[in-house]
N, C-alpha and C positions, 0 to 999 in steps of 0.2 A: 442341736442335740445335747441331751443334758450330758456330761462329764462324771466318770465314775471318777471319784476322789483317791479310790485307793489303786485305780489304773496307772501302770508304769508312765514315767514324766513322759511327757510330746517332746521335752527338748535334746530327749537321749539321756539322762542320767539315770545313774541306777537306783530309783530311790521311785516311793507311789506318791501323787499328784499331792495329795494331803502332808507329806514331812517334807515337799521342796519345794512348791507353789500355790496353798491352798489360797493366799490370799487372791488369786487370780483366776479361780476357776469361773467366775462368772463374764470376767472378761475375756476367757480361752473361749465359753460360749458362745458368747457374741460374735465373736473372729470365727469360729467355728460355721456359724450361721451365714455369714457373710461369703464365706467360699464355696458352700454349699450351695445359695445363690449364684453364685459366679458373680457375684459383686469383686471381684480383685482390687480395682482401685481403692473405693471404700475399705477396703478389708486392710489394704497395704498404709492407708491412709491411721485407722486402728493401731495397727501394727507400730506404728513410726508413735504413736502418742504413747503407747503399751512403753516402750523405749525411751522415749525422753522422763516419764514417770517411776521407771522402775527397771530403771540403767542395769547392764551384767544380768540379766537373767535367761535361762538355757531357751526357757519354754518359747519368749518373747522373740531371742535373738534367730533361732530356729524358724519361726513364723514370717518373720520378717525377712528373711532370706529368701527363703523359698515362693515368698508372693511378687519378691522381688526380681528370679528367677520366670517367674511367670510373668511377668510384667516386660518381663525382657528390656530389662534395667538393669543391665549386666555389671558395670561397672560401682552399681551401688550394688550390687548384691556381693560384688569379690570384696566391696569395705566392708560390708557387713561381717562375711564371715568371717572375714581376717580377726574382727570386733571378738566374734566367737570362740574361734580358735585361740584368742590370747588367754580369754577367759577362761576354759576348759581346753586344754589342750588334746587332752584323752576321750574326750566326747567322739563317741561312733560317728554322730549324726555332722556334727560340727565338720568332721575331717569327709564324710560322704557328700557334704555340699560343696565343700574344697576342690574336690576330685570333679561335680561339677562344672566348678569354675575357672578349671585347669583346660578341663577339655573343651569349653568355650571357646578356651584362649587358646588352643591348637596344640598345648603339653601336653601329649597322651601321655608320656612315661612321667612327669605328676601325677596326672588324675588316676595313675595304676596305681602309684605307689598309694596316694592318700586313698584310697578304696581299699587295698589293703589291707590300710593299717585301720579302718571305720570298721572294715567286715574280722578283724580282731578282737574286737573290742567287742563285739555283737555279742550278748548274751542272751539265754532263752528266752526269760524274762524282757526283755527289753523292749519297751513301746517305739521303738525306732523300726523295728525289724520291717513293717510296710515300707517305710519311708525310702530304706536301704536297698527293698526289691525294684521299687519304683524309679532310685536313683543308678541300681544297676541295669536296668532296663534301658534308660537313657544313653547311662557311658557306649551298653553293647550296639548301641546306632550311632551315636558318634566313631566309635571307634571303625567300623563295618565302613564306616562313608570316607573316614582318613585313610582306609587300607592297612588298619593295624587287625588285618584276621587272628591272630593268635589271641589278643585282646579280649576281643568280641567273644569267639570261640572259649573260652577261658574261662569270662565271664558266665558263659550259657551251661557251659557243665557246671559249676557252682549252682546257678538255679536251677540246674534239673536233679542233682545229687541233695540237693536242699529241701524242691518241692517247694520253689519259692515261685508266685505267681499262679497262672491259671496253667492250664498242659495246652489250650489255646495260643494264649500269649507266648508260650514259650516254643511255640513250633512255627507261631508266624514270625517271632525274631529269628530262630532258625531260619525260615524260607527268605525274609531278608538279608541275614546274613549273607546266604548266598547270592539272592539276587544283585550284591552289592560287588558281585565279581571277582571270585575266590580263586588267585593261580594255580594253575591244575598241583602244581608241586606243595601246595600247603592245601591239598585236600585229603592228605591222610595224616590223620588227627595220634602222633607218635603217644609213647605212653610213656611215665617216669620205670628207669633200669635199675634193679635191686645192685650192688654190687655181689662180690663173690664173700663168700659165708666167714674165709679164714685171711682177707685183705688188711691190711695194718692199720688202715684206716677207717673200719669197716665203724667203730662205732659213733665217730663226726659224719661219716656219711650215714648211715640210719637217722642219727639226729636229724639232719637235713631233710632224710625222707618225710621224718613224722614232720616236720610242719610245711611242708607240701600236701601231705597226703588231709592237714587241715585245714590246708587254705590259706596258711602263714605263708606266702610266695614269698615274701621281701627276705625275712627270715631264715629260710629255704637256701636263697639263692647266695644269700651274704654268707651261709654254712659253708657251701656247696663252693666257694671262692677261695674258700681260704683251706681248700684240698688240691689246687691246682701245683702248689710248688714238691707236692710227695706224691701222687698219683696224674701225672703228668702225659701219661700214655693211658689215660682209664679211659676206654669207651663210653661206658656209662655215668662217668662224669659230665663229663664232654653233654654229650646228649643230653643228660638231667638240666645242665646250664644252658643248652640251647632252645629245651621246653621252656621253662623259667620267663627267660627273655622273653620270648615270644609274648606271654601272657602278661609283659609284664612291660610290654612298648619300649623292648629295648631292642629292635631290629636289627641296628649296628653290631653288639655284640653277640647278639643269636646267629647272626650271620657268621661271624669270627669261630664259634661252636660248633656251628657248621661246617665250618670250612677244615678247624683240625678233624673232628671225627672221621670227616670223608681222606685225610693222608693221615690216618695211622697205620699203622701194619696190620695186616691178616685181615682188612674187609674186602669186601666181595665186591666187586666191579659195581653187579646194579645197589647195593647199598652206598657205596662209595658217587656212584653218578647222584641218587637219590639226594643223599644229605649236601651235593653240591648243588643241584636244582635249586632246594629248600633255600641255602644259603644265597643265591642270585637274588632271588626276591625277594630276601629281607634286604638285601644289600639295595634292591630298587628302592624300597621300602625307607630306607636309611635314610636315601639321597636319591632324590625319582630324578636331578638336573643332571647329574654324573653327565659326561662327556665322554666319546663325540655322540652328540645327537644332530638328528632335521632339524630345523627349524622350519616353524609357520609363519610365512613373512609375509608381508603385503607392500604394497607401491604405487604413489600416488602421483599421478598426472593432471597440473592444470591445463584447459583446454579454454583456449582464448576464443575469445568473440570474432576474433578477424585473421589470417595470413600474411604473414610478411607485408605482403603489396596493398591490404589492405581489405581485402576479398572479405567478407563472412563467411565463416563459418556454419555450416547446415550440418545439425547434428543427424539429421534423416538422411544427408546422404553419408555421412561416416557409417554409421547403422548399418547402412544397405551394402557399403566394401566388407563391413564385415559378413554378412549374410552372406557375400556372394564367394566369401573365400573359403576355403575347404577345410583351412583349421580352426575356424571357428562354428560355434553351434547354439541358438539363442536357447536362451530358457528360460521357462513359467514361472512365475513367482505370484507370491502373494502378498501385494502390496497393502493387506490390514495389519499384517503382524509389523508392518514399517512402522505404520499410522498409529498402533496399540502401544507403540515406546518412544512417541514421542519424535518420531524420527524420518526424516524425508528418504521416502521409495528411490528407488532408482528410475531413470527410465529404461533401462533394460538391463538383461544380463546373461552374459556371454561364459559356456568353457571353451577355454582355449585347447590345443590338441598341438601334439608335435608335427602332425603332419596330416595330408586331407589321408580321410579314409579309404582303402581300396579292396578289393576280392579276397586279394592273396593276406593282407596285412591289416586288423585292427589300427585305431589311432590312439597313444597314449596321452590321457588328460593330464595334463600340466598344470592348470590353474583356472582360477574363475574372474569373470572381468566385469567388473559394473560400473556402467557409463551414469552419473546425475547431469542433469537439466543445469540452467543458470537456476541460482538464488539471486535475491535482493542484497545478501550479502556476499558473495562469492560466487567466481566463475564457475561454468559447467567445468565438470572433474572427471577422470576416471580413476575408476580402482582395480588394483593386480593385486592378488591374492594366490597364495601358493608356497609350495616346499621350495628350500632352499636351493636344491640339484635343480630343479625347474623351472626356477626362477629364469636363468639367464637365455632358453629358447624360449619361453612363453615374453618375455619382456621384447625379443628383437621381432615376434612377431605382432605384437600389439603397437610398436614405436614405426612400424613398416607402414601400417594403416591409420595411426592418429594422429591428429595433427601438434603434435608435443613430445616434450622426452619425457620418462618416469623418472620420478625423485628415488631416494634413498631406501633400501629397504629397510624397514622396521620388524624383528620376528615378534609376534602376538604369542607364540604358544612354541611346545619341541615335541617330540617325539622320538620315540627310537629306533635306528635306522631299520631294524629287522618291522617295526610296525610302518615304514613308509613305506617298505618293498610290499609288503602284503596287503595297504590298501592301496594298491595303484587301480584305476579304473582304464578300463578299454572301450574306445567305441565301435563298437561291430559294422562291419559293411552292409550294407540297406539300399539297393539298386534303388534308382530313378526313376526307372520302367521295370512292369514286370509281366510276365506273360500269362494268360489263364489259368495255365498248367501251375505255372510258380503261386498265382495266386490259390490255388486250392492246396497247397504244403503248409499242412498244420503246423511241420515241426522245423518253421522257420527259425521261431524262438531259441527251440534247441539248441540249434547250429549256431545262431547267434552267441548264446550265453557258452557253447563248448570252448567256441573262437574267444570270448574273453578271457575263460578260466586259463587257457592252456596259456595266453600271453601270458597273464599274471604271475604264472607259477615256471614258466618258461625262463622270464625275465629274472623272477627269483635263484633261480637254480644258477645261473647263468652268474650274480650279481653278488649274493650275500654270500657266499664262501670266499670272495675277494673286500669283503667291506670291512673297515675295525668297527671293530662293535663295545660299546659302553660295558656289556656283560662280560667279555673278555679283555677288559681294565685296557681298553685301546687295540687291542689287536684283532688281525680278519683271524675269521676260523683258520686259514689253512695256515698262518702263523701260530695260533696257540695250540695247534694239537699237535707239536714238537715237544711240548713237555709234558708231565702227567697233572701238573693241576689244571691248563690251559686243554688237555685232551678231555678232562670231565666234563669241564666248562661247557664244549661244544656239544660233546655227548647231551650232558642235559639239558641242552637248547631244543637240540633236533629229538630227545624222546617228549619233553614236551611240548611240541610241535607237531609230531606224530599221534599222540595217544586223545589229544583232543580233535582231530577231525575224522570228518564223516566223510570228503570227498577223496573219491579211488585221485583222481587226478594231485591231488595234494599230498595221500601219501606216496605217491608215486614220488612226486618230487625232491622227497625226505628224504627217501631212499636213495635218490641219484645224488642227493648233496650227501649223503652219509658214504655212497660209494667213492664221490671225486674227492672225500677227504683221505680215502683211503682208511675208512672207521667199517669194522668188521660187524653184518648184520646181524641183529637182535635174534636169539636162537628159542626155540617154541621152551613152552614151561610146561611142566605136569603135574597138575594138583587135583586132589580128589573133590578139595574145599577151599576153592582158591581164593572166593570173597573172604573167609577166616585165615586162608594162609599167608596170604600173597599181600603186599602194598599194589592201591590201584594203579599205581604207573607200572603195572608188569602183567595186569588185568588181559591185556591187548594180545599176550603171546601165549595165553593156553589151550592147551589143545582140547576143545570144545566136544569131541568126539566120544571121548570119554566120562563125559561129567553124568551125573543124572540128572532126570528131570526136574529135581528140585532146586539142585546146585546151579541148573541153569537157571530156572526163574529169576534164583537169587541173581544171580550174576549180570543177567539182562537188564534186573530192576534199579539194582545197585548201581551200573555204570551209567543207566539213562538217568539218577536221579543225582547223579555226581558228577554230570558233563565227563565223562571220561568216554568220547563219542566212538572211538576206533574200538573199543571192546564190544559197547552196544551193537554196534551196525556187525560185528561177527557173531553174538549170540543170538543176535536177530535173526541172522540168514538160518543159524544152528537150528532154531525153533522151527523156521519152516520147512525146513527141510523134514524133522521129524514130524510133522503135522503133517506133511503125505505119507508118513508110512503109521498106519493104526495101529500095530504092535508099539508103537511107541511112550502110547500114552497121554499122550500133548492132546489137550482140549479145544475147543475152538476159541476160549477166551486167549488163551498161549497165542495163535496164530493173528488175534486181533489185535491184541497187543503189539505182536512185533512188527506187523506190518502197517499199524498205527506211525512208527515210528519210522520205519524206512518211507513211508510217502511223505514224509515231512522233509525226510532228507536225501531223496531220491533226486537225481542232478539234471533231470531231462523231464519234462511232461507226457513223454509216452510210458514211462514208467512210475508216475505217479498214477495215471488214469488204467492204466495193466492192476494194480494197486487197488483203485478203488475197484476196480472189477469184481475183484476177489473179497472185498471186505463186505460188498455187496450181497453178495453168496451166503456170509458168515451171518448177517444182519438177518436175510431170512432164516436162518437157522436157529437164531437166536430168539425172533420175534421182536427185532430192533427199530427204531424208528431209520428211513435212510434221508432224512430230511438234512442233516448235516452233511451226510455223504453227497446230495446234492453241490450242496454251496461250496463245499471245497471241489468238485469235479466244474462247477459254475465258473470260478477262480479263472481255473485252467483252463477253461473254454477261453477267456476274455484275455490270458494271455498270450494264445496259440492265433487267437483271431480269428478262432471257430465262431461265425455265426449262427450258425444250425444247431451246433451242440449247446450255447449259451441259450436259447431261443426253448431249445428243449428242456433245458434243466429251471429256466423259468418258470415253464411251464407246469413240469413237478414240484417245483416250492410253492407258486400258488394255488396250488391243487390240496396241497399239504397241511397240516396242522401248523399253524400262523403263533407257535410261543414269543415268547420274545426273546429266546437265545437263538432262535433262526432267521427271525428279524435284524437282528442286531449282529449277525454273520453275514447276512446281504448287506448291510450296511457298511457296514466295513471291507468287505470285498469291491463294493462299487465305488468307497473312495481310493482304495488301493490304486483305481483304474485309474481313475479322476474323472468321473462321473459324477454332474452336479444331481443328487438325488431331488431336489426340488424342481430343476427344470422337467425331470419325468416325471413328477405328481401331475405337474401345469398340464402336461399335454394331456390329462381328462377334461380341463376346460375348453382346449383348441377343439375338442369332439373325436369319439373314436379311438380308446384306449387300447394300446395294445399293452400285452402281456409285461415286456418288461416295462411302460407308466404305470400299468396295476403295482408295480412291485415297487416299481419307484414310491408310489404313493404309501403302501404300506411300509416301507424300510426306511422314509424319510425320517420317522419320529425317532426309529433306534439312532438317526444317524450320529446324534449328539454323544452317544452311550458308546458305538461301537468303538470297540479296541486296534488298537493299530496291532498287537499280535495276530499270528496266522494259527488257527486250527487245526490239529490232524485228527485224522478221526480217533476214535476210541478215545481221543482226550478230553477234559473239560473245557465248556466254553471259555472261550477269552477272557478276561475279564478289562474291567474299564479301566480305561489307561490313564485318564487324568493328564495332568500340566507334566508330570515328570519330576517336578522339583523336590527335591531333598530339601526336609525339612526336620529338626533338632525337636524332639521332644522334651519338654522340662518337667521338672515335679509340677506339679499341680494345673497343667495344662490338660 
């Protein structure tokens, strides 16, 4: 593409292409040409001759950076620009590749500051300004994947105040953003605080405002520091420095900001818990290893070829003591993704369990155990995998049955103790024999998954008010809430704990650890306009009764699209309740809606399919397709172990309009089961296709496409799930 000469420099200065690099424009051309192809190597190959010919220039060393970014030639590309930055220090673009190369390197709080000071320098005029959207673009994914949400967040109001990029792009980084796992406590996005009109220091802090309020963060904050030793008690201080931070990857001291706001005098209990919340998580955020945490350890047993006396070893009969013992439980695996990494399968693999299963009493999983085969180089081995706490009964019952002791533990990974309580798994009692009558009980499932929940949260209740926890700097709850920083601490554990779930049984459990702390329940709130009045962690306690019908929509839409699950699931129930009385107003999209999302989180299958019943209703009302209504009630058939009713719903998908998002929802429902879809295509060549091989046949194609998320109705399809892996976007990739 030809090059306008009097177009702002490529390499960020402020000057047109004809009075800083005219002698260059036909080799900018060229390069131009070359990346347009996607030649990169050639291009970067250019670039590097551009460099040796015509050493210090913006346009060359800019180009060459960023192909070298692309090239993912990382480490030539931070000499590169360092090359740059000596040269023009003040260069927008020079210090926005910096910021780049910072966050390569895992320095978010560099790559804040030099973006910064790049997005400073940016003037109207300037031929950088794509370069700086595309390079902020990058950071807010970088930053989103480190856990620097302020950052990210930060960044994204600048390009939506800017108008910088497309309103596409900028709302899938939003939905990334969040997809990248936003703690409930830094999901209300605080604002900067004016101070007070006649304050002493009123006009250093205005200063400070105005280059906040331009984007000058650095500026801002270093203002906003040097009011701490004469307004020491200022609210709005405080808070201005702990926004600041945030966007500015300084977690550690956001958190400090945090933490005085929440003990000044005269705030208010839930603002006081609030800004302690906030601060917990930057403080994770600081230092995610803090102590005490679990650890993910593992343990390794060589298993010799023979016994003392000399006997062999048979690894089929070890196998089978463990089969036959009550705390152990084989499991499936897939032995390609061993094979895909270069890595030898196991021969099998084992949870271990504290104890055999019975009626009265779930089994707690303790750990995973995988036996390998002899190599050519090394004995047959096993492996012990598991938490620390679990480590020492899962290991005396694995040493009880094989014929070796376990080595040393090694932890691989930690966790924190409040996230090892909460994932404990249960194995449900599962009779041996069962009678007719037992065999036609749909809602075995039920029962089974009630029996695990209530362990989980039984044990929890039971466990983590006696445990020191990392968030309360070593102490158990019922230790720190003798003081009033250590009583926030807790409080805003358990509100956010509370305001994110959907199951009665979990918040049940909150409650009883808020009671045995002896911590006084959460009291109703009254707001006419609670989404505009209220912070969402206080979302969960208004009294719904009174709202109107639009304040409820809001309120519905706002808390399902903010994960703030405990308000949703009460504006939910709110909505239908008034969708039975006609005076009300509530439409039939209102009642699809909500119960859209209560069957997603509906804790039983007889009230999820209660659920579809009614959505049913809506659908002909509506003149709706119920073809999806099918496949999510199909789901539930295959997990209840309804034959009849999968048999049935079958039979209405094949009957049904064959798109390919219904396709591709049977697909992914039949591997949820583990259902190989291609051995039911085969069975049209065995002869005599029944209904579910017709489907198999049809749904085998989506099978590759289908998503491992689950569909509720009224929602959009799934979409395709991909390898999962996080991946860094560069300029010019």
């Amino acid at each position: 593409m030809a090059i306008d000469p009097y177009a702002a420099c490529p390499g960020g200065k402020d000057k047109k292409i004809k009075f800083c690099c005219s002698d260059l424009v036909a080799e900018l051309e060229q390069l131009d040409k070359l990346i347009e192809g996607e030649q990169i190597s050639a291009a970067l190959e250019k670039a590097n001759r551009l460099d040796a010919t015509h050493p210090g220039r913006a346009c060359v060393l800019a180009a060459k950076t960023k192909l070298q970014l692309s090239a993912r030639k990382f480490d030539e590309a931070e000499a590169t620009n360092k090359a740059f930055l000596a040269a023009f220090p003040e260069n927008s673009l020079a210090l926005a590749q910096s910021a780049i190369c910072s966050a390569l390197s895992g320095n978010l709080p560099e790559a804040a500051a030099a973006f910064d000071a790049a997005r400073e320098g940016l003037t109207a005029e300037s031929g950088s300004k794509e370069e700086l959207t595309r390079i902020a673009f990058t950071l807010m994914q970088a930053a989103a994947q480190a856990g620097q949400v302020g950052m990210a967040q930060g960044l994204l109001e600048w390009a939506d105040e800017r108008g910088l990029g497309s309103e596409e792009d900028r709302q899938a980084l939003a939905s990334m953003i969040g997809s990248a796992g936003v703690p409930a406590a830094l999901r209300a996005r605080p604002s900067l605080k004016p101070t007070v009109a006649d304050s002493p220091w009123r006009f250093e802090f205005q200063t400070a405002m105005t280059h906040a309020m331009e984007w000058r963060l650095t500026k801002a904050l270093k203002t906003f520091r040097t009011l701490k030793g004469v307004a020491g008690e200022c609210e709005e201080l405080f808070t201005n420095i702990a926004i600041l931070c945030e966007k500015l990857a300084l977690p550690f001291e956001a958190a400090e900001a945090w933490a005085k706001v929440a003990g000044l005098p005269g705030q208010s209990d839930d603002d006081a818990i609030e800004a302690t919340g906030r601060g917990l998580v930057l403080e994770q955020e600081a230092n995610p290893e803090r102590s005490p945490t679990i650890p993910l350890s593992q343990a390794m047993m060589a298993i010799p070829a023979a016994d003392a006396e000399g006997k062999p070893i048979d690894l089929d009969l070890v196998e089978d003591g463990l089969r036959h013992d009550g705390r152990f439980e084989s499991v499936p695996f897939d032995r390609s993704n061993w094979v895909s990494r270069n890595a030898v399968p196991p021969r099998s693999v084992w949870r271990v369990y504290d104890a055999a299963v019975t009626e009265q009493r779930p089994a707690l999983l303790l750990a995973s155990l995988l036996i390998f085969g002899k190599q050519t180089d090394r004995d047959a081995q096993a492996v012990l995998q598991g938490f620390g706490p679990d480590m020492a009964t899962a290991r005396e019952a694995v040493e009880s049955l094989l014929p070796g002791t376990l080595g040393e533990e090694t932890a691989t990974s930690v966790v924190t103790p409040t996230n090892w309580l909460l994932s404990a798994q249960y194995r449900p009692f599962t009779p041996s024999s069962i009678t007719a009558e037992q065999a036609q009980d749909a809602t075995a499932f039920d029962k089974a998954m009630a029996q695990q929940q209530a362990a989980v949260w039984n044990r929890f209740v039971a466990e983590w008010p006696g445990t020191p926890l990392p968030e309360l700097l070593g102490k158990t709850p019922r230790e720190a809430v003798g003081d009033a920083d250590g009583r926030r601490r807790v409080e805003a554990m358990i509100r956010e704990g509370a305001v994110t779930t959907s199951q009665q049984v979990a918040s049940d459990a909150w409650a009883k650890v808020r009671e045995d702390l002896g911590l006084a329940a959460e009291s109703p709130l009254e707001s006419a306009t609670p989404v505009e009045e209220l912070p969402p962690m206080r979302w969960h306690r208004v009294t719904l009764s009174t709202l109107s019908l639009e304040q409820l929509r809001l309120l519905l839409e706002m808390a399902m699209a903010s994960g703030f699950e405990c308000a949703a699931m009460r504006a939910a129930e709110e909505m239908l309740s008034r969708a039975e009385k006609p005076e009300s107003g509530a439409e039939p999209t209102d009642e699809w809606r909500a119960l859209s999302f209560l069957e997603e989180r509906s804790e039983t299958t007889q009230q999820k399919l209660d659920i579809l019943a009614r959505l049913r209703k809506i659908a002909a009302k509506l003149g709706a397709s119920e073809a999806m209504l099918d496949v999510a009630e199909l789901r539930l058939a295959l997990q209840r172990g309804d034959q009849a009713r999968m048999q049935r719903m079958l039979d209405r998908i094949r009957r049904g309009p064959q798109d390919q998002r219904v396709l591709q929802a049977v697909a992914s429902v039949f591997a949820e089961a583990g259902i190989d879809l291609s051995a039911m295509a085969a069975a049209q060549a065995a002869g005599g296709m029944s209904s579910t091989a017709a489907m198999g046949e049809r749904a085998a194609p989506a099978a590759q496409q289908a998503s491992s998320g689950l569909w509720t109705p009224g929602g959009d399809a799934a979409s395709s799930g991909g390898d999962g892996e996080k991946k860094l976007w560069t300029p010019g990739s």
